[in-house]
C-alpha positions as CSV (number, residue, x, y, z in Angstrom):
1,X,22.8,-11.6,-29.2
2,X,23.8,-8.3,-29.9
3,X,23.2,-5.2,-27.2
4,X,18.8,-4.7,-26.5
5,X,17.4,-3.1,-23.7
6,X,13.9,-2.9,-22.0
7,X,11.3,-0.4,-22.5
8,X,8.8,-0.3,-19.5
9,X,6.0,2.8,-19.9
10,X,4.8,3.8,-16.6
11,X,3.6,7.2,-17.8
12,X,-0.4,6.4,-17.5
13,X,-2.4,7.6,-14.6
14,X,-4.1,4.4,-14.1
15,X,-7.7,5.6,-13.7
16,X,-8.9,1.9,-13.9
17,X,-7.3,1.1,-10.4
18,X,-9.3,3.8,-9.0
19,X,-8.1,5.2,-5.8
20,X,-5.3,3.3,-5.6
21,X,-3.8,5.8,-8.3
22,X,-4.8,8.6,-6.5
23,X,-1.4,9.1,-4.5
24,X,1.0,7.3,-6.7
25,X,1.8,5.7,-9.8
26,X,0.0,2.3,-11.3
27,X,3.8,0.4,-11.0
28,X,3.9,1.0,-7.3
29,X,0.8,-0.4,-6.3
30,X,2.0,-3.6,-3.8
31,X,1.2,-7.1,-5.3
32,X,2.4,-9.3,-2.6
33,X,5.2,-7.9,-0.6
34,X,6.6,-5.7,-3.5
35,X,5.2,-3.1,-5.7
36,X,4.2,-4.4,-9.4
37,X,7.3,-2.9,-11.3
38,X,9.6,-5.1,-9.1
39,X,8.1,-8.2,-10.7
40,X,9.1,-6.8,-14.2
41,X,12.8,-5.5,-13.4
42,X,13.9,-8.5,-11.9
43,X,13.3,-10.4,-14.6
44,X,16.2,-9.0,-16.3
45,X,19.9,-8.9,-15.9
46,X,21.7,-6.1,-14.3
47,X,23.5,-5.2,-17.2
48,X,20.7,-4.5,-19.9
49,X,19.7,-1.1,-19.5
50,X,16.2,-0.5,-18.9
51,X,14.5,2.8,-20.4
52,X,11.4,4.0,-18.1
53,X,8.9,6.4,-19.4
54,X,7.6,9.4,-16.3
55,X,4.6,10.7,-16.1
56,X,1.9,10.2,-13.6
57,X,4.3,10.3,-10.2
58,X,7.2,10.2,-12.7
59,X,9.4,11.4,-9.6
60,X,7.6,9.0,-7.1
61,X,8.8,5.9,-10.1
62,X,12.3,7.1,-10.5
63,X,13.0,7.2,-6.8
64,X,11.8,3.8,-6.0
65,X,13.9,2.2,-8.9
66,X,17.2,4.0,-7.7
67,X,16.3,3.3,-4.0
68,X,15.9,-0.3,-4.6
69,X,18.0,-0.9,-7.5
70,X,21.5,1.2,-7.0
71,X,23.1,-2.3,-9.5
72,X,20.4,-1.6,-12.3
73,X,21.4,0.5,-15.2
74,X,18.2,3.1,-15.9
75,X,17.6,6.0,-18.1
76,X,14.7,8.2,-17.5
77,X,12.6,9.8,-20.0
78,X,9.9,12.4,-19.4
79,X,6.6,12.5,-20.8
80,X,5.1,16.0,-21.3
81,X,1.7,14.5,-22.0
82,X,0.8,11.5,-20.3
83,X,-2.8,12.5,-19.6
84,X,-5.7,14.1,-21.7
85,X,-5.9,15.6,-25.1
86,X,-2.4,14.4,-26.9
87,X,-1.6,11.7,-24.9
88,X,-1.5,7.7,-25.3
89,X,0.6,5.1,-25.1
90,X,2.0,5.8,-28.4
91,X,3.4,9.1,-27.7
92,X,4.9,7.8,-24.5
93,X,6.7,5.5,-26.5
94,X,7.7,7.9,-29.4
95,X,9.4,10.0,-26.3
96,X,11.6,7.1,-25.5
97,X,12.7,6.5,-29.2
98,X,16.1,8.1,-29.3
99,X,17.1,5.9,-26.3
100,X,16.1,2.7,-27.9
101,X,17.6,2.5,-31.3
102,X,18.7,-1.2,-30.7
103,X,16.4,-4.1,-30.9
104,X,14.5,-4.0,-27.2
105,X,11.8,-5.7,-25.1
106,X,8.2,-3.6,-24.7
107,X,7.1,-4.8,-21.3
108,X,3.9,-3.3,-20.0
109,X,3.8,-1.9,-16.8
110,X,0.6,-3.6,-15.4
111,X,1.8,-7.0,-17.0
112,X,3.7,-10.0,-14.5
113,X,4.8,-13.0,-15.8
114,X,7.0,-15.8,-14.7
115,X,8.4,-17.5,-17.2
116,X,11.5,-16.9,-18.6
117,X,11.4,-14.1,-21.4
118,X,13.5,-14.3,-24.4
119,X,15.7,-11.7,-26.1
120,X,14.7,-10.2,-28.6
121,X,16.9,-11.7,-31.4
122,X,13.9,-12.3,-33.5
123,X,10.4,-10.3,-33.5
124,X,7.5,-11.9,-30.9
125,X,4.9,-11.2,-29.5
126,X,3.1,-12.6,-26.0
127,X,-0.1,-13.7,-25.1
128,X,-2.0,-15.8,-22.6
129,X,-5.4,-17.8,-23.0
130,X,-8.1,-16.2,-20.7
131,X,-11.2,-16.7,-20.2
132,X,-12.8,-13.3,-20.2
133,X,-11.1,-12.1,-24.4
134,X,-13.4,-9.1,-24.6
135,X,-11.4,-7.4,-22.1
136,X,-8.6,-7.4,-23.7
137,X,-6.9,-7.0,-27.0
138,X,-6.1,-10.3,-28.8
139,X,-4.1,-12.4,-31.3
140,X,-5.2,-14.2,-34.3
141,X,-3.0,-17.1,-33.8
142,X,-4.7,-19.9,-36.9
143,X,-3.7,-17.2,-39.7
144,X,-1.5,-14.5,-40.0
145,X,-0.8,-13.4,-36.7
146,X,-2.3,-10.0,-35.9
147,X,-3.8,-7.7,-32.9
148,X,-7.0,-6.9,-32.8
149,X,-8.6,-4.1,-30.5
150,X,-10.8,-4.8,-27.4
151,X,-13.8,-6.4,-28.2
152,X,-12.5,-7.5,-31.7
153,X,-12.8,-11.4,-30.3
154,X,-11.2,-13.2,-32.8
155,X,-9.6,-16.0,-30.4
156,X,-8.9,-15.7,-26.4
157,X,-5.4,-15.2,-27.1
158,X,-4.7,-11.7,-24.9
159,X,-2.1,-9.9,-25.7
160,X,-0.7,-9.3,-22.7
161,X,1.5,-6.1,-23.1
162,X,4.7,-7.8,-23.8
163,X,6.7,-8.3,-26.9
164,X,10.4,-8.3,-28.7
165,X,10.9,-6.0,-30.9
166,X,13.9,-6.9,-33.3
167,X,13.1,-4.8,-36.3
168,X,13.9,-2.1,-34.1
169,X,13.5,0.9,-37.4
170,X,11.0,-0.6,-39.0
171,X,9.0,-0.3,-35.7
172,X,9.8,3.2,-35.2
173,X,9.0,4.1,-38.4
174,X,5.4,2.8,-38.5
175,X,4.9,4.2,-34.9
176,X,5.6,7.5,-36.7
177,X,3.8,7.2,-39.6
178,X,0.8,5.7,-37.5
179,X,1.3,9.1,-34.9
180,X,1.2,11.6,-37.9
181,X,-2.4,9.7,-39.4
182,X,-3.8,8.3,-36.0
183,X,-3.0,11.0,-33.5
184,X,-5.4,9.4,-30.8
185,X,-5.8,8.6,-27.2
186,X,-5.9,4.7,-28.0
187,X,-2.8,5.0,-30.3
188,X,-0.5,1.9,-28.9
189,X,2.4,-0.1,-29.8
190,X,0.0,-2.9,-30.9
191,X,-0.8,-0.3,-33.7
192,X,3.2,-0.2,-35.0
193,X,3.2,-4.0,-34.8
194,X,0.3,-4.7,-36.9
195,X,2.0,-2.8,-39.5
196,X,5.2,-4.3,-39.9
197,X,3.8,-7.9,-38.7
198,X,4.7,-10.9,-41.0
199,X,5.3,-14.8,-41.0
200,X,8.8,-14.3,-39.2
201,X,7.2,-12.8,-36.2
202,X,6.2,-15.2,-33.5
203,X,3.5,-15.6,-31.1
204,X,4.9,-16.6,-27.8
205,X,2.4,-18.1,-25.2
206,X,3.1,-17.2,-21.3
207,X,0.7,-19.2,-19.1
208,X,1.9,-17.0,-15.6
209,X,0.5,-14.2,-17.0
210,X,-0.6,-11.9,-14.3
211,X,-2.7,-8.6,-15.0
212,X,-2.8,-5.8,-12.2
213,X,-4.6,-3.2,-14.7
214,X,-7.5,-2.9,-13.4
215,X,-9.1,-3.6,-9.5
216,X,-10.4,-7.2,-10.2
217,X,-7.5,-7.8,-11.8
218,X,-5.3,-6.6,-9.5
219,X,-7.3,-8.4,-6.9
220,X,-6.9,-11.9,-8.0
221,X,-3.6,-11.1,-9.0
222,X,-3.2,-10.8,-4.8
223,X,-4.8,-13.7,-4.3
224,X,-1.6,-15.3,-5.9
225,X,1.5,-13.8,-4.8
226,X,0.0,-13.9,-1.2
227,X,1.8,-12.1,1.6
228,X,3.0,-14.5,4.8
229,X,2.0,-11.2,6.7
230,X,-1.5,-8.9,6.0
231,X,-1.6,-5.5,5.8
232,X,-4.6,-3.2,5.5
233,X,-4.6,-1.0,2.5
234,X,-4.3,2.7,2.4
235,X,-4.0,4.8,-0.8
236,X,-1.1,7.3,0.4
237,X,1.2,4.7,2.2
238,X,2.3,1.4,0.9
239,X,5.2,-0.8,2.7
240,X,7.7,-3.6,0.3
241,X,9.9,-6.0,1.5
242,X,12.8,-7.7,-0.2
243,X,15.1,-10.6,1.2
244,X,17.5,-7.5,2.8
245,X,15.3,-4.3,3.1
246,X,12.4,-2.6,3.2
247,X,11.0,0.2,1.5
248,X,8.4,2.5,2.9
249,X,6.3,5.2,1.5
250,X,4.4,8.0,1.9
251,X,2.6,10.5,-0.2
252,X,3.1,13.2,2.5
253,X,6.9,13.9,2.2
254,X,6.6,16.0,5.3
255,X,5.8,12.5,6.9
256,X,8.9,10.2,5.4
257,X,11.0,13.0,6.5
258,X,10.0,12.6,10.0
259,X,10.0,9.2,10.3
260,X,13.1,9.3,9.3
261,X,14.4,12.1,11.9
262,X,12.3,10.0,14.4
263,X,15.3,7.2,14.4
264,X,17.5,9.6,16.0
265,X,15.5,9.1,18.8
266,X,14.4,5.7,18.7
267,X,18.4,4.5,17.9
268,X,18.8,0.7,18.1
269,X,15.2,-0.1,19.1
270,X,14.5,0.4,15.1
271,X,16.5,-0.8,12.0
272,X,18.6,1.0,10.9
273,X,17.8,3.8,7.9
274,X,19.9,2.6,4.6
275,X,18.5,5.2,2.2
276,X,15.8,7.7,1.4
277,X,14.0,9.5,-1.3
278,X,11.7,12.4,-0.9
279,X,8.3,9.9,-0.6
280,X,10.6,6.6,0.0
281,X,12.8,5.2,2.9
282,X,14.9,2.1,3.3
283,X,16.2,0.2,6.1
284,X,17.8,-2.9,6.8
285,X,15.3,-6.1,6.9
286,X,14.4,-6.7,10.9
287,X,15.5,-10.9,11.0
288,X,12.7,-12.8,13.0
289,X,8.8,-13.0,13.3
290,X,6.3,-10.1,13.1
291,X,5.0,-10.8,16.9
292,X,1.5,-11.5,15.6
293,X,2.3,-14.6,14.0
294,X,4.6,-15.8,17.3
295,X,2.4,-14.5,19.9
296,X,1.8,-16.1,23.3
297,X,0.8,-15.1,27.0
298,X,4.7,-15.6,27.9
299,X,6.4,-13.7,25.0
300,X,4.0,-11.2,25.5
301,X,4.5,-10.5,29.2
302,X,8.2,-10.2,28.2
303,X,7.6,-7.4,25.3
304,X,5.5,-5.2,28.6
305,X,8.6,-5.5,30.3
306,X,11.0,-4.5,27.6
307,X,8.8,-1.8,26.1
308,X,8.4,-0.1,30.2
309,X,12.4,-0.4,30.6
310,X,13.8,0.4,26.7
311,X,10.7,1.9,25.0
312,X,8.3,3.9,28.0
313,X,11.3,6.1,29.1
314,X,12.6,9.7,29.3
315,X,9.4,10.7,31.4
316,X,8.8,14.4,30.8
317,X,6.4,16.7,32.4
318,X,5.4,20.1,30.6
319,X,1.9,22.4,30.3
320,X,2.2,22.3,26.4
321,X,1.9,18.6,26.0
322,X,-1.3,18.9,27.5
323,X,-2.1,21.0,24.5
324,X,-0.8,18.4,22.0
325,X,-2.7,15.9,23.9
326,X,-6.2,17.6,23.2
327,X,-5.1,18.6,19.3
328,X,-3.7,15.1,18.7
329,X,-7.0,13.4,20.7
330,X,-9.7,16.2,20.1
331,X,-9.1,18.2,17.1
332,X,-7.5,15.5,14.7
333,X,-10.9,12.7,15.7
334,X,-13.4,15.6,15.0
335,X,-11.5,15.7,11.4
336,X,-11.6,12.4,11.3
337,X,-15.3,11.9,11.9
338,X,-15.9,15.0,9.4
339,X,-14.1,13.1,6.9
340,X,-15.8,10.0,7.7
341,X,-19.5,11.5,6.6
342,X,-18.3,13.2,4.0
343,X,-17.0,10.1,2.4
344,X,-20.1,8.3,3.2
345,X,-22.5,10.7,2.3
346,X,-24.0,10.5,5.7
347,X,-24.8,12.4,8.5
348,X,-23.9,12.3,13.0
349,X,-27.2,10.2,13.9
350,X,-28.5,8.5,17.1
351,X,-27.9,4.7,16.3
352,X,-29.2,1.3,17.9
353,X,-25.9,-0.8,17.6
354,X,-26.2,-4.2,18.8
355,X,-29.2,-3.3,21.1
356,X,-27.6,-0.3,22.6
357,X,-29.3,3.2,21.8
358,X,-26.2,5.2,21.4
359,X,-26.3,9.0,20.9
360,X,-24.9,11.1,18.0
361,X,-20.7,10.9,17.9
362,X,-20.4,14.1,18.5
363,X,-22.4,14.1,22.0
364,X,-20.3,11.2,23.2
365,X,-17.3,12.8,22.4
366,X,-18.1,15.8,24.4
367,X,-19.1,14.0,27.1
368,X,-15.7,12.5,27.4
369,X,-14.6,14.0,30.4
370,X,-11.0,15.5,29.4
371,X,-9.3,14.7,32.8
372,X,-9.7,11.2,31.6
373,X,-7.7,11.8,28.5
374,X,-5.1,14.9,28.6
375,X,-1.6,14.4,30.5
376,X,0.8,16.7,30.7
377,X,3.6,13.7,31.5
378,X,5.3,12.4,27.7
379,X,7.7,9.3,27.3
380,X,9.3,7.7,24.6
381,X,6.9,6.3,21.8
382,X,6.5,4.2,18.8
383,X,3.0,5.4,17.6
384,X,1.7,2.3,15.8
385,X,2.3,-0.4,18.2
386,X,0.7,-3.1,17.5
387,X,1.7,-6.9,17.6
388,X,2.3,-6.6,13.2
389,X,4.9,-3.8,13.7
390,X,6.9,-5.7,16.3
391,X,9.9,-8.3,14.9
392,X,10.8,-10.8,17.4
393,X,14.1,-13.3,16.6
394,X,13.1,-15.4,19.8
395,X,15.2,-13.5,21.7
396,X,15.0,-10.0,21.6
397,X,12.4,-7.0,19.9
398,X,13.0,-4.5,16.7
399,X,10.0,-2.5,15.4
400,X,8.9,-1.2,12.6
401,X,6.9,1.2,11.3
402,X,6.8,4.3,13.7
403,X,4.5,7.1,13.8
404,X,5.8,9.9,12.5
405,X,5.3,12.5,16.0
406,X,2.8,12.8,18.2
407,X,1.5,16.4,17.8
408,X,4.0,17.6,15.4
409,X,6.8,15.7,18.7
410,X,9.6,13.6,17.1
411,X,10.9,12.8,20.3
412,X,8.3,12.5,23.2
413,X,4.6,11.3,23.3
414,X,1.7,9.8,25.2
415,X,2.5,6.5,26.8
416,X,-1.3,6.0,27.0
417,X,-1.8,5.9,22.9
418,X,0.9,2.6,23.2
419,X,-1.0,0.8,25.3
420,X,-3.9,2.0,23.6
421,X,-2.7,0.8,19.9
422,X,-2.1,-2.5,21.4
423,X,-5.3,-2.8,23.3
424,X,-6.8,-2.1,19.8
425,X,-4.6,-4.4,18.0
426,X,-5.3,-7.8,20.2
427,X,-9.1,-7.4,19.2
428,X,-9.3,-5.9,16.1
429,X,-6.1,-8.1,14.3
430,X,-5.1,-7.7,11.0
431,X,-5.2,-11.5,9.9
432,X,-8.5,-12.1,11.0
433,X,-9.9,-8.5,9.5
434,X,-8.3,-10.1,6.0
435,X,-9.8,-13.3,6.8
436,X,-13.4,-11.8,6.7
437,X,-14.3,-12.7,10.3
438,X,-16.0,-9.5,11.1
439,X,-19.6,-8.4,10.3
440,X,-21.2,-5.0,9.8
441,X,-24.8,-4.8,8.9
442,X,-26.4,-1.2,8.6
443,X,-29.7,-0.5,8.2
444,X,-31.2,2.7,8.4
445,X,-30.2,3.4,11.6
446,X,-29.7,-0.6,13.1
447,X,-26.5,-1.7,13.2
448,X,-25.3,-4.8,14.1
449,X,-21.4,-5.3,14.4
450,X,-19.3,-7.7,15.7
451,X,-15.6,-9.5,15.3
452,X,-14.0,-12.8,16.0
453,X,-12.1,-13.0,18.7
454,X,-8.9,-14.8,19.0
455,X,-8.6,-16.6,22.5
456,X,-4.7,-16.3,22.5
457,X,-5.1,-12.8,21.9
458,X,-7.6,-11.9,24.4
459,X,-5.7,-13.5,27.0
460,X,-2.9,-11.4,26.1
461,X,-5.2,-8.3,26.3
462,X,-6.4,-9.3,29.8
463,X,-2.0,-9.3,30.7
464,X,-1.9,-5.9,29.3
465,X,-5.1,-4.7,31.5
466,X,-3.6,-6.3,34.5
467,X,0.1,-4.4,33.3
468,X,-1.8,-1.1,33.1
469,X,-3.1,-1.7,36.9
470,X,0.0,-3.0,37.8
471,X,1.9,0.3,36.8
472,X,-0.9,2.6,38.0
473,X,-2.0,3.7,34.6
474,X,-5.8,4.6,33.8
475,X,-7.2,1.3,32.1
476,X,-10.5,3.5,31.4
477,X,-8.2,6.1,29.6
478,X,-6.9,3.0,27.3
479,X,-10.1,2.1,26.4
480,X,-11.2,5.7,25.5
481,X,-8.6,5.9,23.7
482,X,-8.7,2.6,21.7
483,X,-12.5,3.7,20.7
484,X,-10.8,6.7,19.1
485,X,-8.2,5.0,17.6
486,X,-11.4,2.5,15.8
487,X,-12.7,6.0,15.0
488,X,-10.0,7.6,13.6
489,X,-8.9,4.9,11.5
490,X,-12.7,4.5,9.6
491,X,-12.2,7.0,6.9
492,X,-8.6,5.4,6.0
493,X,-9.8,2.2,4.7
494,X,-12.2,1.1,2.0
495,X,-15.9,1.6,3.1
496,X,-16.9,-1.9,4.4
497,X,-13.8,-2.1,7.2
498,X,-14.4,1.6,7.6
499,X,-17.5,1.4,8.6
500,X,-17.0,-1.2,11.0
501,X,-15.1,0.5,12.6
502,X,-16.6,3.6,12.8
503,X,-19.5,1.8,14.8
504,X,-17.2,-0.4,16.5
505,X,-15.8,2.0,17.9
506,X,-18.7,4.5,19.1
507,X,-20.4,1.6,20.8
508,X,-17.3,0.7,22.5
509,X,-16.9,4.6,23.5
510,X,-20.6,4.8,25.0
511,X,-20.1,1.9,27.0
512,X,-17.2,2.9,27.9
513,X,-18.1,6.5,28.7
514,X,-21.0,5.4,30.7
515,X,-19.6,2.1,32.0
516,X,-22.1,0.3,30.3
């Protein structure tokens, strides 16, 4: 057919995915092992030009399109309101107007389908048959076809955010005229459409329809493009992989840019860096298994060994890392733990957890005796080492995923927080946190927590406590420290796994503490 192009509107804040919008924009929320936009420009050629409406984290959406599609052809157009009094879906797309007079395709940003779509050499629209039609808008498909608003049932035919536009003026015109009488927040394409509408148009049915509007949505849309790996949600970092790269990123720029700097110093135990943006890196896809899914009690001797003669090195000695020791294990948990009751709407208590009458956090964590836990000695680091951000090709180790400094350090840090994160990592495991087997019952102040433990993986942690002997390290320290780590990481994740760990991890300090 003659020249079209693809109009994808990611201007919206997304307010009905919650916190997940909070940090970035509704498109780059992951669905499987790629953010929901990829699913929508991969299912065109290179060669059609796809027009892309900014607003919310207009920067964040432009930088992760370039980053991961250098081949694609894309033109950018601002949206001055994309939020509030004036804005809408149909203003978004009256912005974009000037770069789409040719016949086009209106693909919805929360929409994901897997069907083959047609070109718009003849006006369509697309729906799927669903079960819940009041939550949607939807097509009357026995007469002539038409959109009707949410909760206008008329069939459970959903429109589903997709359509062809051939009648490229006409649509633009009734858009306009539509704008000029109907200058409202719910002003949509839908609204053009039904104007111009008649027996030519088609209604095409996609039965792959997947919608990642909303949180339940979005939800079971997870359920179905599963990952082979898990990871644990947070709202300001997010990590896609493609068959030859990955992207990572970060709402703190400050953050990507050190991760980034931190390669100088890691060199060839890391992939290497293939590209950046200001929130975004990319690097070259590690070949082999994440070490969780290969583990055993032999591969895992063999990563000690590697890590103590490639990774643990450059041993340092100096009076100020004792002082980044105590901000990095002292100052930055007691933010943590503020941050923690805050977002619960709670305050420091005495608890009975699992039998155990354990004091108020902040007791235990002055009664951590600081000899146990500040060093001035500092080593090479990763940061996040756990058993998910280690590749292994059968042969040799890449990771993934470094921390960003220890202490505002790109180059040295605490050997003791390695050992730790794995110590951490062989109990509380990602695939069995996303499996469910965990519990956490709180009431009033009774709490009952527990986890299921892997037996592979617990024999690997008793090889890492017998490595931590071996070497003369402070296995008490570890375990300190691992507590922490549980602590720290509770006001990161959504309240249920947060507040396991919270308590997880205060139990295991007190006992630890007081060798309980």
């Amino acid at each position: 057919m003659e020249e079209y192009k693809v109009l994808i509107t990611t201007s919206g804040i997304g307010s009905r995915l919650g916190n997940l919008t909070l940090f970035t924009n509704k498109c780059l929320v992951r669905v499987g092992k790629k953010p929901a936009i990829s699913y929508i420009v991969e299912k065109y050629p290179d060669n059609i030009e796809v027009v892309v409406t900014l607003g919310h984290y207009g920067e964040q959406v432009r930088d992760f399109l370039e980053l991961a599609y250098p081949k694609k052809k894309f033109t950018f157009v601002e949206v001055d309101k994309f939020d509030g009094e004036g804005s809408s879906l149909g203003y978004s797309l009256l912005k974009a107007k000037e770069r789409l007079q040719c016949p086009f395709i209106f693909h919805a940003s929360d929409t994901i389908v897997f069907e083959n779509i047609p070109d718009p050499n003849a006006n369509w629209v697309a729906y799927s048959l669903t079960e819940n039609p009041s939550e949607f808008r939807t097509i009357e498909l026995n007469s002539k076809l038409k959109i009707y608003e949410k909760g206008e049932i008329f069939s459970n035919a959903a429109y589903i955010g997709l359509s062809g536009i051939n009648d490229y003026i006409s649509f633009w015109e009734s858009l306009e005229s539509e704008y000029k009488s109907n200058n409202t927040k719910n002003l949509s394409d839908c609204h053009a459409i039904n104007r111009i509408i008649t027996q030519d148009w088609k209604s095409l049915e996609f039965k792959t329809w997947l919608d990642i509007g909303n949180v339940s949505s979005l939800r079971k849309s997870r359920s179905i493009i599963e990952d082979k790996f898990h990871i644990l949600d947070k709202n300001d970092e997010s990590i896609f992989i493609f068959d030859d790269f990955v992207i990572k990123f970060f709402y703190d720029k400050k953050v990507c840019q050190n991760r980034i700097k931190r390669t100088e110093h890691l060199k060839s135990l890391v992939p290497n860096i293939i590209g950046y943006k200001s929130n975004f890196f990319k690097y070259e896809y590690a070949k082999g298994e994440t070490l969780s899914s290969v583990i055993n009690e032999n591969i895992f001797k063999s990563l000690l060994e590697w890590s103590i003669k490639n990774l643990w090195i450059n041993e340092k000695e100096s009076d100020e890392f004792l002082i980044k020791c105590n901000d990095f294990y002292f100052t930055k948990t007691i933010e943590r733990i503020n941050k923690f009751f805050k977002q619960n709407n709670t305050e420091d208590t005495e608890n009975t957890i699992n039998g155990f009458k354990v004091p108020c956090i902040m007791d235990l964590i002055k009664d951590i005796d600081k000899n146990d836990l500040l060093t001035n000695k500092s080593y090479g680091f990763h940061g996040d080492y756990i058993i998910d951000n280690i590749i292994f090709d059968g042969d040799k180790f890449k990771l993934i995923d470094w921390r960003q400094d220890f202490g505002g350090d790109l180059e040295n840090g605490d050997i003791y927080y390695d050992l730790s994160k794995l110590n951490h990592n062989l109990l509380f495991n990602h695939d069995i946190v996303n499996s469910g087997h965990y519990t956490i019952e709180i009431k009033n102040n009774e709490v009952k927590c527990d986890i299921l433990r892997s037996d592979n993986l617990s024999n690997c942690r008793e090889i890492l406590h017998e490595f931590i002997l071996k070497n003369n390290f402070n296995l008490k320290k570890v375990k300190i420290l691992t507590s922490l780590i549980w602590i720290n990481m509770a006001p990161l994740h959504e309240p249920k796994i947060g507040n396991f760990l919270f308590y997880f991890g205060k139990l295991n300090l007190y006992k630890t503490i007081y060798n309980k």
